[in-house]
N, C-alpha and C positions, 0 to 999 in steps of 0.2 A: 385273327390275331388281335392283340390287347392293344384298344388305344391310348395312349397315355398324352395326356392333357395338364399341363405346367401352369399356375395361375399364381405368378410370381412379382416379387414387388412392397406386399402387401405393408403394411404398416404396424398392423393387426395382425396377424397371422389367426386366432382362433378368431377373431371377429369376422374377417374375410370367410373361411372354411362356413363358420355357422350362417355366412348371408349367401352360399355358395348353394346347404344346404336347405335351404328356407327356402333356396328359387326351385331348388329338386322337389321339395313335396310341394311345392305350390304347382308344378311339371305333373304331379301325380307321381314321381319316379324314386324307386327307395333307393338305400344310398346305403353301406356300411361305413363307417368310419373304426381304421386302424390307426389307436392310439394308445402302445404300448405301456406310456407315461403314464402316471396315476395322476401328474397334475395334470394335463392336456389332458386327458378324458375329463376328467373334473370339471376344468373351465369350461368344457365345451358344453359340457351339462346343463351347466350352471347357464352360461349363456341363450344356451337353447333355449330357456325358461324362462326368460329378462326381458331380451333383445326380438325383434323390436318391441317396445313395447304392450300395445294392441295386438300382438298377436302370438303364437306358441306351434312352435314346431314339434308334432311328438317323435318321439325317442325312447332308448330307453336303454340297458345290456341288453348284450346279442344274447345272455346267459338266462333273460328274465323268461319266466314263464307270459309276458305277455309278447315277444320278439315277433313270433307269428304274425303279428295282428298288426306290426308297429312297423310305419317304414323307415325310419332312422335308427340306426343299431350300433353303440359304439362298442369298440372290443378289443382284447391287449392280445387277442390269438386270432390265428386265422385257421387251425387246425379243425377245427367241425361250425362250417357258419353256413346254410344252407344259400342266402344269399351270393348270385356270384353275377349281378349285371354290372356293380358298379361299387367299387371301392375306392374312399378319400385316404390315405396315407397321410397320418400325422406324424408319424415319424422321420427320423433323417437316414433310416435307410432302407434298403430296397426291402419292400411288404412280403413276406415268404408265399408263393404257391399265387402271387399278381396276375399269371396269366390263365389262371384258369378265368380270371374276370373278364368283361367285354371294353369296360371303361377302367381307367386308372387316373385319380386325379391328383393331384399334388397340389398342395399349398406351402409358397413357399414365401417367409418372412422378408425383413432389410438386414435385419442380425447377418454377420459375415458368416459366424459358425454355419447358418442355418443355409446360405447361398451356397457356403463352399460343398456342403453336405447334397446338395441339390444339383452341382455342377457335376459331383461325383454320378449323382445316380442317372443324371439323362445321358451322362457316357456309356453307362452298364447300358440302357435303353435301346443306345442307336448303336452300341458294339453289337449288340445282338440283333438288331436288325426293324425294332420298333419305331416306327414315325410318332415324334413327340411334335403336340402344338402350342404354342404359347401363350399365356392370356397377363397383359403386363397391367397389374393394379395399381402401381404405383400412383396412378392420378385420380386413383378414388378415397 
């Protein structure tokens, strides 16, 4: 069963996500990132590229002919992604076809919109019968 992992609070929502990702390939562990959004894919890009400074997280579309090779993949579908240990959900609602994954992580902002959309989807979660854990970023 799919674990799903809540890392709520954040300040930053794509700054959190991409320091969430930075710790996964620095783990050696590839990560997809579902971000339906064209800006949220965008910043996270862009981020990925920046932040921190010293150093660079690769990445790339899950669509790019280097995806293979790359363990960070951002993607607005989840309909053919061969990767399936561990999906970040950028979006605010539930990621289609989540459990074929092993990890599900969720980032989630202070914006109320973005809480309430969050409150909704850990009840789809535990209606179904998913143990969600929490990770409260608020004091970072």
């Amino acid at each position: 069963m799919t674990q799903v992992f809540f890392y709520h609070g954040a300040s930053d929502r794509i700054a959190a996500a991409c320091a969430l990702l930075g710790g996964a390939y620095a783990k050696g562990k590839a990560m997809l990132v579902y971000a339906p959004e064209k800006e949220v894919a965008s910043s996270v890009d862009r981020m990925l590229w920046t932040h921190p400074a010293l150093s660079f997280v690769p990445h790339c579309p899950a669509d790019s002919p280097l995806a293979a090779e790359t363990p960070i993949l951002i993607t607005d579908t989840l309909e053919s992604v061969a990767q399936d240990e561990r999906l970040m959900n950028l979006s605010r609602e539930i990621p289609p076809g989540f459990s074929r994954f092993q990890n599900l992580i969720e980032v989630v902002g202070q914006e109320e919109a973005d809480r309430s959309a969050a409150r909704e989807r850990v009840k789809f979660y535990k209606d179904r019968g998913y143990e969600v854990r929490y990770f409260d970023l608020s004091d970072r």
